[in-house]
C-alpha positions as CSV (number, residue, x, y, z in Angstrom):
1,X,110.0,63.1,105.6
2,X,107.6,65.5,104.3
3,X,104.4,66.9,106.0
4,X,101.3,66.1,104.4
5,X,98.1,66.8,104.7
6,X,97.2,63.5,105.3
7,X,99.5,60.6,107.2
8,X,99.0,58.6,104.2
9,X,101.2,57.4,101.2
10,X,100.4,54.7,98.3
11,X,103.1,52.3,97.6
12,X,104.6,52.8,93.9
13,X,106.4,49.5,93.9
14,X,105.0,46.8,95.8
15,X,106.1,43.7,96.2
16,X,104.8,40.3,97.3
17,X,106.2,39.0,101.0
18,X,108.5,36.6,99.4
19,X,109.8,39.3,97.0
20,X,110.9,41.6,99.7
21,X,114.9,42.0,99.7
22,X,116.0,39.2,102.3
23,X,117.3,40.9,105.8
24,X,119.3,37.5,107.0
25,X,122.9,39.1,106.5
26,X,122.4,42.4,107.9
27,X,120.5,40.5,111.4
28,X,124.2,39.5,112.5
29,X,123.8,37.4,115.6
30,X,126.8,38.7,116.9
31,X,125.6,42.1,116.5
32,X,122.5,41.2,118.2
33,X,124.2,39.4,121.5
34,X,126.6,42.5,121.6
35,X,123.4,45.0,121.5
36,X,121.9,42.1,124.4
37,X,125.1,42.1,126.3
38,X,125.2,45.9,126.2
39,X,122.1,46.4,127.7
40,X,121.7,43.4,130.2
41,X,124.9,45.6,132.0
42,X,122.9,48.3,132.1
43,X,121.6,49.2,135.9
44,X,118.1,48.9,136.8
45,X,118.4,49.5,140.4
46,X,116.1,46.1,141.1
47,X,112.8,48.2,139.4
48,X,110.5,45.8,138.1
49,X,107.8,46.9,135.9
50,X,104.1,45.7,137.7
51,X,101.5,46.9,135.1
52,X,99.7,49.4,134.2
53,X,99.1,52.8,136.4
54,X,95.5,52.9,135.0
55,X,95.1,49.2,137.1
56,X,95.3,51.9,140.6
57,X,92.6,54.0,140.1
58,X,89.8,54.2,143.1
59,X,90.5,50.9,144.7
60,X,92.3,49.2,141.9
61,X,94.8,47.2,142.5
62,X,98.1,45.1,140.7
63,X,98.7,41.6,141.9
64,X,101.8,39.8,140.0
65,X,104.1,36.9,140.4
66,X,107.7,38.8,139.8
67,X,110.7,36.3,140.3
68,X,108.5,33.6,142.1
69,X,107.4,36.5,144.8
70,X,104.0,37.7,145.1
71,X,103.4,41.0,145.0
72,X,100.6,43.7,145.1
73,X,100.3,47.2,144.7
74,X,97.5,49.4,145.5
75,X,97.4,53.4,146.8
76,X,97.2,54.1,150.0
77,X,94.3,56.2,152.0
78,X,96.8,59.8,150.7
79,X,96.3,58.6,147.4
80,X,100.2,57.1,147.1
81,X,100.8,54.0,145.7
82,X,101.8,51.5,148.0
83,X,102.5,47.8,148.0
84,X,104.7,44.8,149.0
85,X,104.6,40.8,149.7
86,X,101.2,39.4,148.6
87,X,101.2,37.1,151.4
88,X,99.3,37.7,154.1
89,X,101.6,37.4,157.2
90,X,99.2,35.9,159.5
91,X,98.3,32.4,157.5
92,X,99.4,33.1,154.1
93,X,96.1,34.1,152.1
94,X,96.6,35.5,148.4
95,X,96.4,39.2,149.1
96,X,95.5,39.2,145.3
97,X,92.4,38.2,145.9
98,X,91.7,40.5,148.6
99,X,89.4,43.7,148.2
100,X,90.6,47.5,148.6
101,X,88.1,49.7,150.5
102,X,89.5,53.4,150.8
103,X,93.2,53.3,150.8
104,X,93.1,49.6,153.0
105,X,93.9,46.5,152.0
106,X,91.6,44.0,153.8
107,X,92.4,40.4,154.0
108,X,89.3,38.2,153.3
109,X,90.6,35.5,154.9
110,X,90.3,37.2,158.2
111,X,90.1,40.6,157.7
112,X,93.7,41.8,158.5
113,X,93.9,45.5,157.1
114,X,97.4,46.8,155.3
115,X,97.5,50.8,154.7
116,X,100.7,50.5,153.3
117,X,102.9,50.5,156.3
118,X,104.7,48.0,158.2
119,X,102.4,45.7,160.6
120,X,101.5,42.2,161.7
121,X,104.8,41.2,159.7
122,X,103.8,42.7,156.5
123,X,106.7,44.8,155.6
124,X,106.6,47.6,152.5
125,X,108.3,47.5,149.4
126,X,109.6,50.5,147.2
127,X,106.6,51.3,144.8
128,X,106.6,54.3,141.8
129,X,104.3,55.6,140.0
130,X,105.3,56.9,136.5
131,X,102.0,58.2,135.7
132,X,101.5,55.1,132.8
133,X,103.1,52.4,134.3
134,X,104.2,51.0,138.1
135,X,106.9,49.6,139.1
136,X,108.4,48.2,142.5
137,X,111.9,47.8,143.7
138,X,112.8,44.0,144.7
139,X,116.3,44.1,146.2
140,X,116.6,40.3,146.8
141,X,115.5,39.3,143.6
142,X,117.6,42.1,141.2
143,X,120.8,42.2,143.1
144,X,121.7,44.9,142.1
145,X,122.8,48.6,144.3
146,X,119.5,49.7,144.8
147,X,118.1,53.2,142.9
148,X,115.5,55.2,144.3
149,X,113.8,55.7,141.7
150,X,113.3,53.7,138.2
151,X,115.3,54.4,135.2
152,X,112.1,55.9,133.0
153,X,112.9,56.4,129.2
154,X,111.7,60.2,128.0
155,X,108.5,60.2,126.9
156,X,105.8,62.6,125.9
157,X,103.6,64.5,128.4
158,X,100.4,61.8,129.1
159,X,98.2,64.5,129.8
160,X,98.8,65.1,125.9
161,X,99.3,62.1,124.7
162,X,97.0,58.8,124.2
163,X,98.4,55.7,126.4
164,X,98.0,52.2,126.3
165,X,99.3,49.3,128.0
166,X,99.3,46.0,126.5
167,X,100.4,42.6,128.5
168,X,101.3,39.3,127.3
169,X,103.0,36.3,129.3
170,X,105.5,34.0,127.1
171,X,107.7,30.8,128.4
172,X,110.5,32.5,127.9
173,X,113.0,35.0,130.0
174,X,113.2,38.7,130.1
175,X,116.5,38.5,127.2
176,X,114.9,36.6,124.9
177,X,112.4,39.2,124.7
178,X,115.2,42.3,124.7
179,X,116.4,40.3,121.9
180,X,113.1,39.8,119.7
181,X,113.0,43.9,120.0
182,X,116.8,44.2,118.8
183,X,116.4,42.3,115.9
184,X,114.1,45.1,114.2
185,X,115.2,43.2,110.9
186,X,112.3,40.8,111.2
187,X,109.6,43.2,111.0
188,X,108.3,42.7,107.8
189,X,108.8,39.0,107.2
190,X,107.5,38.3,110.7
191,X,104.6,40.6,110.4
192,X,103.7,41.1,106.6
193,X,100.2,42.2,108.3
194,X,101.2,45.4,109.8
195,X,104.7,46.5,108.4
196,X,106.6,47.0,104.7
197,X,109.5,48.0,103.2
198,X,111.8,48.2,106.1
199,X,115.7,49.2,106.4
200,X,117.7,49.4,109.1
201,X,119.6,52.5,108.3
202,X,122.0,52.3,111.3
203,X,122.8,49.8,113.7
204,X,126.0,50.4,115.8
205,X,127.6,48.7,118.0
206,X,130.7,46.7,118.5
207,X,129.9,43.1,117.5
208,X,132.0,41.5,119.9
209,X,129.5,42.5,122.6
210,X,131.8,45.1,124.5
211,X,130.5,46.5,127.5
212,X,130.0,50.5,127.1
213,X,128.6,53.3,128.8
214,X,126.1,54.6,125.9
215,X,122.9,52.7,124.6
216,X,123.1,51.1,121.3
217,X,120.6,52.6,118.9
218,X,119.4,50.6,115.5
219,X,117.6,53.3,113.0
220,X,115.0,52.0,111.2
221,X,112.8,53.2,108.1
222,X,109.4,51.2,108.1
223,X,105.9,51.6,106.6
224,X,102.6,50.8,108.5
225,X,100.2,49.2,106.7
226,X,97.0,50.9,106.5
227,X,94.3,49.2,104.4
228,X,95.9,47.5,100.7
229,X,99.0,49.7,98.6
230,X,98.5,52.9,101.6
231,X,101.0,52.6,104.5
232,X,101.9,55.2,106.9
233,X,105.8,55.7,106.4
234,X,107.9,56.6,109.9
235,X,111.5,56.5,111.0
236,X,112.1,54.9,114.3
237,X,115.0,54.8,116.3
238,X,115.0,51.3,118.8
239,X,117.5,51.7,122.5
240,X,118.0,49.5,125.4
241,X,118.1,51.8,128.5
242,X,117.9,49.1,130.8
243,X,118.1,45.2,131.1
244,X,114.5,44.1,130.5
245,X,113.5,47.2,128.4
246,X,113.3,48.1,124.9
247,X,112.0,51.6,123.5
248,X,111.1,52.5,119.8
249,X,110.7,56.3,119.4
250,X,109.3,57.6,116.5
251,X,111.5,60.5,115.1
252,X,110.3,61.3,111.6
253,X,107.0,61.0,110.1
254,X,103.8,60.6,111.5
255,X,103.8,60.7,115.4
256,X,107.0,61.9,115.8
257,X,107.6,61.6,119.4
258,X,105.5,58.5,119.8
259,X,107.5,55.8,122.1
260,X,106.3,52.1,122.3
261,X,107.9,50.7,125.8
262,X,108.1,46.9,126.0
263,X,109.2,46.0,129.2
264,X,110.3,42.4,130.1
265,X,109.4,41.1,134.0
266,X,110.3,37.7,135.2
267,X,107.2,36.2,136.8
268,X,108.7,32.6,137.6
269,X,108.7,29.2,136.8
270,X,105.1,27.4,135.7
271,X,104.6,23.7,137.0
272,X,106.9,22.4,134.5
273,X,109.9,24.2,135.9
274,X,110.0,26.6,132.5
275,X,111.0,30.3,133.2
276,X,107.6,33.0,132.4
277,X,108.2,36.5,131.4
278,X,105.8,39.2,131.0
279,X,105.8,41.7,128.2
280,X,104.2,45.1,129.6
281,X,104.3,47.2,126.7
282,X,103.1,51.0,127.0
283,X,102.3,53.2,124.1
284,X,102.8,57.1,124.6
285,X,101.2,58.4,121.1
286,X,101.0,62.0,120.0
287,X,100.9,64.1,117.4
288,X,100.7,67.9,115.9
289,X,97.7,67.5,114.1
290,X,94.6,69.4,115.2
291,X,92.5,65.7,115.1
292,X,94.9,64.5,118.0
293,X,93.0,66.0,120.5
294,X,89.7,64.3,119.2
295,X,91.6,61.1,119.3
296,X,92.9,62.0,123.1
297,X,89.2,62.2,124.1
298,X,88.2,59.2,122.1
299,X,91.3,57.4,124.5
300,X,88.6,55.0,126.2
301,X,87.3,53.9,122.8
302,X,90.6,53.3,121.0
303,X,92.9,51.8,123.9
304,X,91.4,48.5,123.5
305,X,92.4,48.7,119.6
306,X,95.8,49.6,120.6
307,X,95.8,46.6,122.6
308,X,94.6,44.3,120.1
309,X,97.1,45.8,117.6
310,X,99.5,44.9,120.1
311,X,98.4,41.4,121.2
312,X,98.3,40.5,117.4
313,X,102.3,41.8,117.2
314,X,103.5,39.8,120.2
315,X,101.9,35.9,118.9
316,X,104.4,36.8,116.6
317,X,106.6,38.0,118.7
318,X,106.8,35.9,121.8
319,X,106.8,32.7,119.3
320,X,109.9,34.3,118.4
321,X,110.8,34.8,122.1
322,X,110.0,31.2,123.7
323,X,111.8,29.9,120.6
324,X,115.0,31.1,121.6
325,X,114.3,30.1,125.0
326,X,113.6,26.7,124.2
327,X,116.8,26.4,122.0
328,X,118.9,28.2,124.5
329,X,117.7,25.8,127.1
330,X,118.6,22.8,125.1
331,X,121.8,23.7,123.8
332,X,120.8,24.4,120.3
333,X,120.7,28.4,119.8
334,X,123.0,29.1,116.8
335,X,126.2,30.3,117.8
């Protein structure tokens, strides 16, 4: 795709939503379990995505349900994150609830202080900070031969780059949100607001759901919709690195380079015994243009329109997701 001066093209031949060529036949299910299968192999080394390495600075902390455990996650008085069970050993007080003061976590229940290290029963868990998000390592709950680090997709530089991180909970579990992000083919019916006049110009992948050693990849040309007739055209390539995580990289047009993370975490069962998953989603934007750094230092002022962009993708999106949960659960996914 050609440079231009500005990001912008006006569509020549538009068409009304229910005009668009129908993308039914090319969505294979099969194709799309395969892609599922694929990536649920993949390792993770029992990394669970927390939230958002923004939530850590001064005496910030993360609190989440992951699996039905209780976690929190704070940095310790050397400035290293830190974290582990979020119940306080001595009579079981919510450790989310509890303040930070310099690098100590202070139970306010009766005022048992965690640094970070093992004590009063309190025992550590693996925690990493990837500079946008954090994640920490639950052995008993992933299974899994334990990594020690994360698997982290490439992304740009953050110091160059604008980030936000976007979370949403559905009733759903972590593969039926891997699979909403492998179906790209439902972009523009799902979400006539946003995008147009997408193709899926390569999906590969064996059908039959073989297990392999390389990610799938599903090629995509889509336009963003600006305002009317003006979109944005891109070419994005989507890949499962890892169980619970999807990443769309942008490699032609505007942003090249951009990723969009989504990241699927089990939180637990609500009262009526139905699984809930969090969607963590972190957007690494940047761009050549000599306006990006303006944007960079406008960060504070746009991330909460990058979230609402976001928030306004996954209704969509995690309708979609608890759907195929609830049909899964009940014996009445096609297939």
């Amino acid at each position: 795709m050609s440079r231009r001066r500005l990001p912008l093209t006006l569509r020549r031949r538009a068409v009304p939503w229910e005009g668009q060529r129908p993308t039914w036949r090319e969505a294979r299910p099969a194709l799309i379990a395969g892609a599922l299968k694929r990536a649920r192999a993949r390792p993770s080394g029992n990394w669970y995505v927390v939230g958002a390495s923004r939530a850590l600075r001064g005496d910030g902390k993360l609190a989440r349900t992951v699996a039905g455990q209780e976690i929190v996650v704070w940095r310790g008085p050397d400035g290293r994150p830190v974290g582990g069970p979020g119940v306080c050993p001595h009579l079981g007080a919510p450790l989310r609830d509890s303040p930070v003061r310099c690098g100590t976590l202070v139970c306010h229940w009766h005022g048992l202080a965690l640094d970070g290290n093992p004590y009063a029963g309190w025992s550590p868990l693996p925690v990493h900070d990837d500079g946008v998000l954090v994640w920490a390592r639950l052995d008993a709950v992933g299974g899994e031969e334990p990594l020690d680090a994360p698997v982290v997709p490439p992304r740009p530089e953050p110091a160059r780059a604008l980030t936000a991180v976007y979370t949403g909970v559905g009733v759903c579990e972590p593969e039926d949100v891997v699979a909403n992000r492998l179906d790209p083919w439902h972009g523009a019916w799902l979400h006539p607001y946003a995008f147009v006049d997408l193709t899926v110009v390569d999906a590969p992948g064996d059908p039959a759901g073989a297990v392999d050693g390389g990610p799938d990849a599903l090629t995509v040309d889509v336009s963003f919709k600006v305002a009317g007739r003006i979109v944005v055209p891109v070419r994005a390539v989507f890949t499962a690195p890892g169980p619970r995580t999807v990443v769309m990289r942008v490699c032609e047009g505007e942003g090249a380079g951009s990723v969009v993370e989504t990241h699927a975490t089990p939180l637990g069962a609500d009262r009526a015994g139905r699984p809930r998953t969090a969607v963590i989603e972190a957007v690494v934007a940047v761009s050549a243009r000599p306006g990006f750094a303006a944007a960079r230092r406008a960060a504070p002022l746009l991330r909460p329109l990058v979230r609402a962009t976001a928030g306004r993708l996954w209704r969509d999106d995690l309708a979609y997701a608890e759907r195929r949960w609830l049909l899964r659960s009940t014996g009445r996914f096609p297939g």
